[in-house]
C-alpha positions in Angstrom: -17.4 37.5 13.9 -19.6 38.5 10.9 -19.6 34.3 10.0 -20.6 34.0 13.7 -23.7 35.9 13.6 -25.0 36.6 10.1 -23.6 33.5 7.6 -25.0 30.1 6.7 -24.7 28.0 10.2 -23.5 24.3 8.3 -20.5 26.6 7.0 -20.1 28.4 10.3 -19.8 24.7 12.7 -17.5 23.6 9.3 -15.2 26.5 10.1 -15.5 26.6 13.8 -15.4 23.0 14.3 -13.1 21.2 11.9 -9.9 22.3 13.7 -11.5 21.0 17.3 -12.3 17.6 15.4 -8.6 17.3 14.0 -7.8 18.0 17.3 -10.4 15.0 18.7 -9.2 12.2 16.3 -5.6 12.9 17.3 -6.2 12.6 20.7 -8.3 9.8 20.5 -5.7 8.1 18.6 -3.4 9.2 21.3 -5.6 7.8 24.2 -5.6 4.2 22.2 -2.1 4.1 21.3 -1.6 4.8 25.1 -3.8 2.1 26.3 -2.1 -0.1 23.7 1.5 0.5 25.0 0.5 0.2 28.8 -1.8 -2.9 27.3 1.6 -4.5 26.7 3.0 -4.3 30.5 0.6 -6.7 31.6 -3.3 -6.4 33.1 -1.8 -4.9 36.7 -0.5 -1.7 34.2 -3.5 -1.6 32.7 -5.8 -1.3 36.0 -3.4 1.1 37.6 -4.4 3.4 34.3 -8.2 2.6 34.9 -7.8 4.3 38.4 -6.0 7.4 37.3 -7.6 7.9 34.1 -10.9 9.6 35.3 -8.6 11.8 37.5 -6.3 12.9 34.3 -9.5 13.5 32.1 -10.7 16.0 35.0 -7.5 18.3 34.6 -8.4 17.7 30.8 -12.3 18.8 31.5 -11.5 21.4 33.7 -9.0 23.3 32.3 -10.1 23.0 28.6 -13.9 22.3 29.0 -14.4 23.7 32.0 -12.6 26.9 32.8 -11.7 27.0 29.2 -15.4 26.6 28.2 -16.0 29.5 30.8 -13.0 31.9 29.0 -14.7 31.5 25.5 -17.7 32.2 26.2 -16.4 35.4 28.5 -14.5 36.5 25.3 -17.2 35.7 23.0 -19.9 37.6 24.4 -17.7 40.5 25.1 -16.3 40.4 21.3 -19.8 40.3 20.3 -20.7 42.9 22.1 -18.1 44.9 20.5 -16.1 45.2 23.8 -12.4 44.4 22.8 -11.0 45.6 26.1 -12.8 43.6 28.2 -12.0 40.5 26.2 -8.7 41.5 26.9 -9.1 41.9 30.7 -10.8 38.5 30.3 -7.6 37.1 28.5 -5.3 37.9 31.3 -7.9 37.2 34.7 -7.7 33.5 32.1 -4.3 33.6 33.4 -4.4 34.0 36.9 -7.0 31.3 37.1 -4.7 28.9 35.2 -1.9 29.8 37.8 -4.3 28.7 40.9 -5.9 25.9 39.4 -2.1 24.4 38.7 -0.9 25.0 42.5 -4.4 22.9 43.5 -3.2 19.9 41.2 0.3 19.7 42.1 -0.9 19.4 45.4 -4.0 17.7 45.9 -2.9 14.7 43.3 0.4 15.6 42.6 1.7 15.2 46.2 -1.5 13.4 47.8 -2.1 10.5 44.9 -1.4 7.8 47.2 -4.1 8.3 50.3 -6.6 9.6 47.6 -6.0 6.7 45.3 -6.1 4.1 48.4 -9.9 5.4 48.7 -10.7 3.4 45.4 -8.8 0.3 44.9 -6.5 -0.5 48.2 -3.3 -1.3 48.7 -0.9 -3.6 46.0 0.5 -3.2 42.5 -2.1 -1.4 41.2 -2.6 1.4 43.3 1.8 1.6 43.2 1.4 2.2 39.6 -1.5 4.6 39.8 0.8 6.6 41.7 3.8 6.7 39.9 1.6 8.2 37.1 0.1 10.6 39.0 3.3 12.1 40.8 4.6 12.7 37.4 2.0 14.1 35.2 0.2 16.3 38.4 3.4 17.6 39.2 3.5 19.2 35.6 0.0 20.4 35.6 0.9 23.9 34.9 1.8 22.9 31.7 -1.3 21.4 30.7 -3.2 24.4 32.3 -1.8 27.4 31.0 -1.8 25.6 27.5 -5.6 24.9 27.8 -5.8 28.7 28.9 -4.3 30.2 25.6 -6.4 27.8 23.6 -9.5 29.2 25.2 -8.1 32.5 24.6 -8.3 31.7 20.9 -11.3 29.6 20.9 -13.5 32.6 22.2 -12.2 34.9 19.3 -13.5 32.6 16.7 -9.7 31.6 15.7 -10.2 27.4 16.1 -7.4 26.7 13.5 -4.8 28.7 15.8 -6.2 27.3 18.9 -6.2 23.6 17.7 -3.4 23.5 15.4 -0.5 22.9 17.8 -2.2 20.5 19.6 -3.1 18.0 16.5 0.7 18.4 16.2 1.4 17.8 19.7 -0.8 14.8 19.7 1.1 13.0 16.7 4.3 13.7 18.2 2.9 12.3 21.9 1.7 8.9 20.3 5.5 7.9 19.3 7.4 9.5 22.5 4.9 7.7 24.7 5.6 4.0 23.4 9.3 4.9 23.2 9.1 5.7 26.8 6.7 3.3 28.1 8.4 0.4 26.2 12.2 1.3 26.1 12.1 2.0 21.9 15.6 2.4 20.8 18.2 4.5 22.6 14.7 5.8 25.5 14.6 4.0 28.4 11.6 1.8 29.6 9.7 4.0 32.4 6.6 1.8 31.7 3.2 2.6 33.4 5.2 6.8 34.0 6.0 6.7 30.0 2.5 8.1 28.8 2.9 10.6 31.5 6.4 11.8 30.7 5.4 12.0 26.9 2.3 14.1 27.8 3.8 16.7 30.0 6.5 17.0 27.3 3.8 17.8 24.5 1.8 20.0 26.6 5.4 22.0 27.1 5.8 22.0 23.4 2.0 23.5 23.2 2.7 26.0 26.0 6.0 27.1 24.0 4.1 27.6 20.8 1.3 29.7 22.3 3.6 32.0 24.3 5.2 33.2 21.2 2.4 33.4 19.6 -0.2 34.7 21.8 2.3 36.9 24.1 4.2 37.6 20.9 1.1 39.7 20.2 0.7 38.1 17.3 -2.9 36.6 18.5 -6.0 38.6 17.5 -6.1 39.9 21.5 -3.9 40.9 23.5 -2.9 38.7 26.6 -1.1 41.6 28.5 -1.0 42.1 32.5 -4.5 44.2 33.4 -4.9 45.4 37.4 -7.1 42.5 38.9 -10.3 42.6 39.1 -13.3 40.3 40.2 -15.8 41.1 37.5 -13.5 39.4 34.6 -13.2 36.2 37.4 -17.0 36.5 37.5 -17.9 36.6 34.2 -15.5 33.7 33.5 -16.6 31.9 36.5 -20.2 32.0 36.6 -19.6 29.8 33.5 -16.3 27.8 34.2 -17.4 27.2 37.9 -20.3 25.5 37.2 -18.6 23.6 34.8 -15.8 22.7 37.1 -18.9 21.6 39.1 -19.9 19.7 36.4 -16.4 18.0 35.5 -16.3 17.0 38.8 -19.8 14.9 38.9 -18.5 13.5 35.6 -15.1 12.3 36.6 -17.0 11.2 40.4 -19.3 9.1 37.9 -16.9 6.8 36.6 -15.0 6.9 40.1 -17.5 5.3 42.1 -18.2 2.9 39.3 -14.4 2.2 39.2 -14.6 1.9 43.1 -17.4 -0.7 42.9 -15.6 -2.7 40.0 -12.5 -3.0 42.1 -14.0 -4.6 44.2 -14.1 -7.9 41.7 -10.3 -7.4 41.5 -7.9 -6.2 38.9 -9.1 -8.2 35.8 -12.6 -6.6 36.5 -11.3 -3.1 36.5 -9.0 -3.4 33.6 -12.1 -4.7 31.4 -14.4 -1.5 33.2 -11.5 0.8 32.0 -11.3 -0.3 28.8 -15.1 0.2 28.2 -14.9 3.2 29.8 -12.1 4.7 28.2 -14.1 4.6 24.8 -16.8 6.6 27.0 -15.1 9.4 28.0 -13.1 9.7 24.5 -16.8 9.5 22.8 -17.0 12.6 25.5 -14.1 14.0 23.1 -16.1 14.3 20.3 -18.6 16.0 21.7 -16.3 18.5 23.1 -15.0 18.7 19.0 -18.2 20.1 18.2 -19.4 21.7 21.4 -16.1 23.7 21.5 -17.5 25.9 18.6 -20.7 26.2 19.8 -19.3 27.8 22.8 -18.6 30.4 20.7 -20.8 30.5 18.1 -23.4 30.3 20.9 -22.0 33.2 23.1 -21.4 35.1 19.8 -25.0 35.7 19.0 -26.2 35.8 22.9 -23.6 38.8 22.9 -25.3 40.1 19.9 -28.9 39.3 21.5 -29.8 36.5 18.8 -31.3 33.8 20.7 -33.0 32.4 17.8 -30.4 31.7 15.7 -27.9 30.4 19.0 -30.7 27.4 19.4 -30.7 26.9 15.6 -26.9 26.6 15.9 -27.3 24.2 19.3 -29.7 22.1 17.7 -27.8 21.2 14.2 -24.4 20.3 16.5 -26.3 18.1 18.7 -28.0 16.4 16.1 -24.4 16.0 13.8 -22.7 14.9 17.1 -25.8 12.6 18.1 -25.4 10.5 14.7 -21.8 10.2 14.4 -21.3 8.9 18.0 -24.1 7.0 17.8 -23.1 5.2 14.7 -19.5 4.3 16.3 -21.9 3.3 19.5 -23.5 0.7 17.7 -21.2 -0.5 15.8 -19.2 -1.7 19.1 -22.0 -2.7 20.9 -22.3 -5.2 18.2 -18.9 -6.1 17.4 -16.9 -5.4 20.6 -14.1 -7.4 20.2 -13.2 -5.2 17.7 -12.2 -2.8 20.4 -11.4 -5.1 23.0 -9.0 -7.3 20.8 -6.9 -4.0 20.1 -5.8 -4.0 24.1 -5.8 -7.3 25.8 -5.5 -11.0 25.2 -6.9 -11.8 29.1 -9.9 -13.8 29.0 -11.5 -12.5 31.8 -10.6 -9.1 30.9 -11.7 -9.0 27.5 -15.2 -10.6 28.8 -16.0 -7.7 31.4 -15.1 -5.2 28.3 -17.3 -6.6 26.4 -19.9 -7.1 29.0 -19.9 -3.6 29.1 -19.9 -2.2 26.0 -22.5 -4.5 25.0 -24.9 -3.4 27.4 -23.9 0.8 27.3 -21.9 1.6 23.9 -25.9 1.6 22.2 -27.0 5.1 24.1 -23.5 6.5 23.8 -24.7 8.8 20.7 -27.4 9.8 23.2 -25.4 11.0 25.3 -22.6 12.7 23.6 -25.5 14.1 21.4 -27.1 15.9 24.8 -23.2 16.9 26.7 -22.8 18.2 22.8 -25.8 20.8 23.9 -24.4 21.4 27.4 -21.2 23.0 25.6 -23.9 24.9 23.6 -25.3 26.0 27.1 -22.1 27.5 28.1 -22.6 30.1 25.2 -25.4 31.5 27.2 -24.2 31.8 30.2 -26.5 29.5 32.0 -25.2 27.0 33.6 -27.2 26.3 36.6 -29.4 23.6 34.7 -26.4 21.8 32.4 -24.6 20.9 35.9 -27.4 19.7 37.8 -28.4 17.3 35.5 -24.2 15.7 35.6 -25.1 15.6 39.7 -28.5 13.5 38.7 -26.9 11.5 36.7 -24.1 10.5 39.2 -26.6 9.9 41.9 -28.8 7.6 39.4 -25.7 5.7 38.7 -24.4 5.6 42.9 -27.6 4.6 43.9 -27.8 1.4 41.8 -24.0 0.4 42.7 -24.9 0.9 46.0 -27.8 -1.5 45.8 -25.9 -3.6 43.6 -23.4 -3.7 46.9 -26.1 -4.2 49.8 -28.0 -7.0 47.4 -25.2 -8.5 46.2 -26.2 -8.1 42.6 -23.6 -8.6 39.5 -21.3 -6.3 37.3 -23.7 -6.6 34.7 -26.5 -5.0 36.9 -23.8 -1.7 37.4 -23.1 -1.0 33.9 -27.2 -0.9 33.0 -27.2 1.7 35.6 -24.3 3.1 33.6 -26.3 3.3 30.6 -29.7 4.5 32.6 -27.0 7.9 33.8 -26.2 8.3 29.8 -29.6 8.6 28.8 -30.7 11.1 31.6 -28.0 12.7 30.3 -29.5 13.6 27.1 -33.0 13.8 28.1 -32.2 16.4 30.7 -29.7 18.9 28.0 -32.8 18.4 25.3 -35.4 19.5 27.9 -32.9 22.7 29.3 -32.8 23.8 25.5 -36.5 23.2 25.2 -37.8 25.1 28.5 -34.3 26.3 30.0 -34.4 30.0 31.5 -31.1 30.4 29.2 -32.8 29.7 26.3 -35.9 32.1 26.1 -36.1 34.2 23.3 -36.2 37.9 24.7 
C-alpha cells in the first residue's frame, strides 16, 4: 500500500499493471486462436460465434470488470483506510454476489439461449450453433464467476501478480485444448463450434482450483472467511459494480443491435461484422490491463483522501493505453488484411471485415484510451457519470442503425455510426475526469 500512495506512479502502474497485461495478451491470443479454429468449420461456425460472443464477453465484463471492478475498489478504499476487517467482510459479501450472479446465467442464457438468440438473427444453422455454445459455457458460469471473484479479491489488495498469474497460465493451456476439441486433435474428439466452450469452462475450473487453495487456504493477504450478511459490504461493492453491470450491459447491447442490424444482410455479413468486432472488444482488453490497476491505485489514495495524485495516476494510464491501442488501430485500419487474412478466405466475408475496420479501427485508441479512465473512475466510487456516457453511446449508435433500416442506407453507413459511439466514448470519460463530481479535489 505504501507504493500505492506515496512512490513514483510510472513504477507503481509497472507493478500494478504488468501482471493484468500478461494476463491481456494471453487472452487476446486465446480469443484469436479461437476464432482461428472455429474459422476453420466454415463461415456458418463463424457467425454463430459473432452472435454469442458479445453475450460471453458480458459474463467476462461483469463478473471481472464489473462486479469485480466494484470488489477492488470496495477493498481498496477500505485497505487504505486502514480497515482490514471490512475488506474482509467485503471479501466474503464478493462471494455471495458471485453465487447469485451464477444462478442468473445458468438460467437466463444457459437454459433460455435459444428464444433470446432468435431475437437477433432467426431461425437456421447459425442460431443452432449459437446455442450449442451457449448451453455449454452458461451452464458452467459459476466457474468463471467465482474465479473472477477471487481475482478481484486480490486485485483490490494491490497483489496483481497473484491475481493474474493463474490465469496467463490458464490462457496458454486454453489455446491448445480449445483446437484439440473444436477440431478432433489427436485421441479428443471434434465437438466443433462447443470446443472453445468446453476448453474455457475447463480453464476457468483449473483457475477456480488454484484460488481456493490459495485464497481459502489462508494463504492470500485477506482472509475470505464466512462473515454474518450484511447489506452495507453489498452496498459498498454495489454502488460501484452495479453501475458497472449497468455499464457492461450498454456495452454488450452496443454491438447486439449492430449484430442484429448486420444479420440482417445474412451470414457472410455478420461473420465479416464479428471479425471486426472481435478486435474491438479485445482492444477493450487492454484497456481493462491497465484500468484494472488503476482501480486500485485509484481507490487507494481516494481511501487515503489524495485526489490529486488519483487523477495524476488516471491521466498517465489513459494516455499509455490511448497510444498503444491507438498504434495497433492504425496499423489495421491501413493494412486490414493482415487481420482479416488470419480468419477467413470468403470473399464476401473478408470485404465486410475490412469494410469495417477501415472505417472504425482509426478511433479505437480513442476509445480504449477514455474506457481506460472509466476503470480509473471506479477507484472513486463514482460511477453515475462513467455509465451514462456507455448508455449515450449505445443510443448514438441505435439511432443511426435504425435510420440506416427506415432509409434503407448501407453497412458502411452503420459502422461510421460505430466509430461516431467510440469517440463519444472518450470525449465523455475525458470531460467526467475534467469536471466530474468524483473528481474534485476536497
Amino acid at each position: 500500500m505504501q507504493l500505492i500512495l506515496q512512490g513514483s506512479i510510472p513504477r507503481l502502474l509497472i507493478k500494478l499493471a504488468t501482471p493484468n497485461v500478461a494476463v491481456v495478451v494471453t487472452t487476446a491470443a486465446m480469443t484469436l486462436m479461437d476464432v482461428y479454429f472455429v474459422g476453420r468449420l466454415g463461415t456458418t461456425a463463424l457467425a454463430s460465434l459473432a452472435v454469442v460472443y458479445p453475450f460471453q464477453a458480458l459474463i467476462q465484463m461483469m463478473s471481472g470488470g464489473a462486479i469485480g471492478g466494484g470488489v477492488a475498489s470496495a477493498i481498496s478504499r477500505a485497505l487504505g483506510a486502514g480497515a482490514v476487517a471490512n475488506a474482509e467482510s467485503r471479501a466474503w459479501h464478493a462471494m455471495v454476489i458471485a453465487a447469485v450472479g451464477s444462478v442468473l446465467y445458468m438460467i437466463i442464457l444457459g437454459v433460455f439461449a435459444r428464444p433470446i438468440f432468435a431475437l437477433i438473427i432467426g431461425p437456421g444453422e447459425v442460431l443452432d450453433g449459437a446455442v450449442n455454445y451457449a448451453h455449454i459455457y452458461f451452464g458452467g458460469a459459476s466457474l468463471i464467476w467465482f474465479a473472477f471473484m477471487f481475482q478481484a479479491t486480490l486485485r483490490g489488495t494491490g497483489e496483481m501478480a497473484k491475481a493474474s498469474t493463474p490465469f496467463i497460465f490458464a490462457n496458454i493451456f486454453q489455446i491448445g485444448l480449445s483446437g484439440a476439441l473444436t477440431l478432433g486433435w489427436g485421441p479428443f474428439p471434434a465437438l466443433g463450434i462447443s470446443g472453445p466452450a468446453v476448453a474455457a469452462l475447463v480453464s476457468h475450473g483449473l483457475v477456480l482450483v488454484y484460488f481456493t487453495i490459495g485464497v481459502l487456504g489462508g494463504k492470500g493477504p485477506i482472509k475470505v472467511q464466512p462473515h454474518r450478511f450484511s447489506w452495507l459490504p453489498i452496498k459498498d461493492i454495489m454502488k460501484v459494480g452495479g453501475l458497472s453491470v449497468v455499464n457492461s450491459i450498454g456495452l454488450s447491447l452496443t454491438v447486439i443491435v449492430v449484430t442484429a442490424f448486420i444479420g440482417r444482410f445474412g451470414s457472410d455479413a455478420l461473420a465479416g461484422y464479428g471479425l471486426g468486432s472481435r478486435l474491438e472488444l479485445m482492444l477493450i482488453g487492454f484497456a481493462f490491463g491497465l484500468g484494472g490497476a488503476l482501480v486500485t491505485a485509484v481507490g487507494g489514495n481516494v481511501g487515503a483522501g489524495q485526489m490529486r495524485r488519483a487523477r495524476r495516476i488516471a491521466w498517465t494510464g489513459a494516455g499509455i493505453t490511448l497510444l498503444s491501442t491507438a498504434v495497433i488501430g492504425l496499423f489495421v485500419a491501413i493494412m486490414p488484411g493482415l487481420w482479416v487474412d488470419r480468419f477467413t478466405s470468403d470473399p464476401a466475408v473478408h470485404a465486410i471485415a475490412v469494410s469495417y475496420l477501415r472505417i472504425a479501427a482509426p478511433v479505437f485508441g480513442l476509445f480504449c484510451g477514455g474506457y481506460t479512465l472509466y476503470f480509473a473512475s471506479q477507484g472513486t466510487g463514482n460511477m453515475i457519470i462513467p455509465v451514462s456516457i456507455t448508455w449515450v453511446r449505445l443510443l448514438v449508435v441505435a439511432g443511426i442503425c435504425f435510420a440506416a433500416a427506415i432509409f434503407d442506407w448501407g453497412l458502411d453507413t452503420v459502422f461510421v455510426g460505430v466509430a461516431v459511439g467510440l469517440v463519444v466514448v472518450a470525449a465523455g470519460h475525458v470531460l467526467n475526469v475534467l469536471k466530474g463530481p468524483g473528481w474534485r479535489y476536497d
